[in-house]
C-alpha positions, -999 to +999 in steps of 0.1 A: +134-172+028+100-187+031+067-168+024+039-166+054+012-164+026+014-175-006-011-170-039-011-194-075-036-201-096-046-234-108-045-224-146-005-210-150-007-203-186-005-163-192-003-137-221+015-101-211+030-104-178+028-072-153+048-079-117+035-061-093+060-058-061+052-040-028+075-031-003+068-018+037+084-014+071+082-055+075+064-069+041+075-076+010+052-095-014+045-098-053+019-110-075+018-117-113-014-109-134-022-115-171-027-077-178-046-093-208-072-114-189-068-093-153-066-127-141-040-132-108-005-158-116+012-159-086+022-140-058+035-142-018+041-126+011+071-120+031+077-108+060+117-091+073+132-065+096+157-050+080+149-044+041+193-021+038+203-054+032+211-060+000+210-103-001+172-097+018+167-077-010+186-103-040+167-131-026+132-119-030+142-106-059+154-141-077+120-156-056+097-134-073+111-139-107+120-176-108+106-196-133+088-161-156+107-146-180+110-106-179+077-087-170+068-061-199+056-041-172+074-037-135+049-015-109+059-009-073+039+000-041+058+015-012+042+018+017+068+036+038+057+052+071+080+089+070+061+113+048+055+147+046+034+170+025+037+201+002+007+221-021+019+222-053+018+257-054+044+259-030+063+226-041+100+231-042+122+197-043+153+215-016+122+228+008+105+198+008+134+179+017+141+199+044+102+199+060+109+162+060+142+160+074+125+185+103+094+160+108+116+131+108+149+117+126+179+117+100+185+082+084+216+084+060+207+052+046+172+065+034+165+081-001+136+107-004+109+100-029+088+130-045+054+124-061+027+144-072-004+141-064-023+164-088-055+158-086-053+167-053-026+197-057+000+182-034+033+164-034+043+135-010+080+130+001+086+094+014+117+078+029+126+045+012+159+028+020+184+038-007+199+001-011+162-008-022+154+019-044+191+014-063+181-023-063+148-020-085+161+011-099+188-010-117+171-045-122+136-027-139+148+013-149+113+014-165+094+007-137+067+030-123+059+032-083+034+046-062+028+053-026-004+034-006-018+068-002-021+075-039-033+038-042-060+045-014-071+078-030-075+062-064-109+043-044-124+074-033-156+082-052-159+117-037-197+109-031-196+104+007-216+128+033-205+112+064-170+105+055-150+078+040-117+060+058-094+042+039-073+016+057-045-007+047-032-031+072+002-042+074+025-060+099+024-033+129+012-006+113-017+009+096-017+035+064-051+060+064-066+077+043-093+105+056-119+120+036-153+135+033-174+150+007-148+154-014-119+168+005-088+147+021-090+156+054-064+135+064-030+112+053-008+089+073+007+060+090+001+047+123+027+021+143+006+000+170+013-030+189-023-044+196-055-044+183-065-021+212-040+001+204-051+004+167-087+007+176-077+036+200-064+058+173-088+053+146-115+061+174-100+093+179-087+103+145-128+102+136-134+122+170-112+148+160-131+154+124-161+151+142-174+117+122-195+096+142-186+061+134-214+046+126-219+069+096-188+065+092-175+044+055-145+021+065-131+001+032-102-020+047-073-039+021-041-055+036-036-086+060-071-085+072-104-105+069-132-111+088-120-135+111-089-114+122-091-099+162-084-066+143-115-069+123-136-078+150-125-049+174-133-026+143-168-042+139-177-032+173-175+003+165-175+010+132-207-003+113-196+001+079-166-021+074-162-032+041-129-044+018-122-025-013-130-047-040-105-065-060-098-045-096-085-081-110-098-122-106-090-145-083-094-183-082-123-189-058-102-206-026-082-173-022-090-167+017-093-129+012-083-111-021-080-079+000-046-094+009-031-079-025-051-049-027-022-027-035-008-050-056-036-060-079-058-023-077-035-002-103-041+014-134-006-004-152-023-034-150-048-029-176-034-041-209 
């Protein structure tokens, strides 16, 4: 298993270690920080089809924690594609199983994750494959995960007037984040094949909330940077691209920090 990006800094020494692992339709990556310096160790990127199997699973596993004794701290980011939404009003655990399993083709081999959202009075229910879950469940029972939507949301200011879009880019597939003025307008994943095909969607997803794009605040993380098709295409039409801004430090010859985003941009990282 090799990785197709790869991240480690030129001073190795550390205090208290936090791993930070994040885990999507076709990527898995990690990266270590020094939770006391919020300085980034090490970290890579992987890219699979199938994360049921349990040696894909072992091997990435014994990559990410060769050579570093066990983190203090274990955080995980899944950005999984199925989810469905529930006030927390109305939140049961049985219903909102069921308004998923009714949005979404039945997957035996899935496992449905529930997670509040209060500040914004909703739960999330996400599909993760049970084989993974059961994995880190076992090898880190303390660890605490998140979903890239919660991660997203935790950048939003609120202070917007002509709306704020929140993009991370993966392998294939894009997770969004809608807002303006203080309300989340809208939450989600998108599959596309082409940059066209992204561009497409995003164009009409701001059509539909009536935000014209070039008021419109884009903040991009994921495997993007300025020199990317995808980026370029978005440029064209969207005037205010920016990347959300690291929340840790990187040695200087890291192409794009926004490529750990949701690894590095968590509150359990801060000693």
């Amino acid at each position: 298993m090799n990785p197709f990006f790869s991240y480690e800094a030129a001073d190795q020494t550390a205090g208290k270690l936090t791993l930070s692992l994040l885990f999507s339709q076709q990527v898995a990556a990690y990266l270590w920080i020094d939770s006391v310096t919020q300085k980034a160790n090490k970290g890579a990127f992987f890219q699979l089809d199938n994360w049921d199997s349990e040696t894909y699973i072992d091997q990435f596993l014994d990559i990410s924690l060769r050579d570093v004794e066990t983190p203090q701290t274990v955080q995980v980011c899944f950005d999984a594609p199925q989810q469905s939404m529930m006030p927390i009003a109305l939140y049961d655990r049985i219903k909102l199983d069921a308004l998923h399993k009714a949005a979404f083709p039945f997957n035996p081999s899935t496992f449905l994750v529930h997670e509040s959202f209060s500040s914004w009075q909703f739960y999330l229910g996400y599909a993760v494959p049970t084989t993974l879950f059961r994995k880190l469940e076992n090898r880190f029972p303390a660890m605490k995960y998140r979903h890239t939507i919660k991660l997203l949301l935790n950048n939003y200011a609120g202070t917007d007037v002509a709306g704020a879009l929140y993009i991370q880019v993966g392998i294939s597939q894009l997770t969004l984040v809608l807002c303006r003025s203080g309300r989340l307008l809208f939450s989600g994943s998108f599959a596309y094949q082409t940059e066209m095909d992204a561009l497409f969607y995003l164009l009409r997803l701001a059509d539909s909330h009536n935000l014209p794009t070039e008021d419109l605040e884009v903040y991009l993380s994921g495997l993007i940077d300025p020199s990317s098709r995808l980026f370029l295409e978005l440029s064209n039409y969207f005037l205010n691209l920016s990347a959300i801004p690291s929340s840790i430090l990187f040695d200087s010859d890291l192409p794009s920090t926004n490529y750990f985003t949701l690894l590095s941009n968590n509150s359990l990282c801060v000693s």
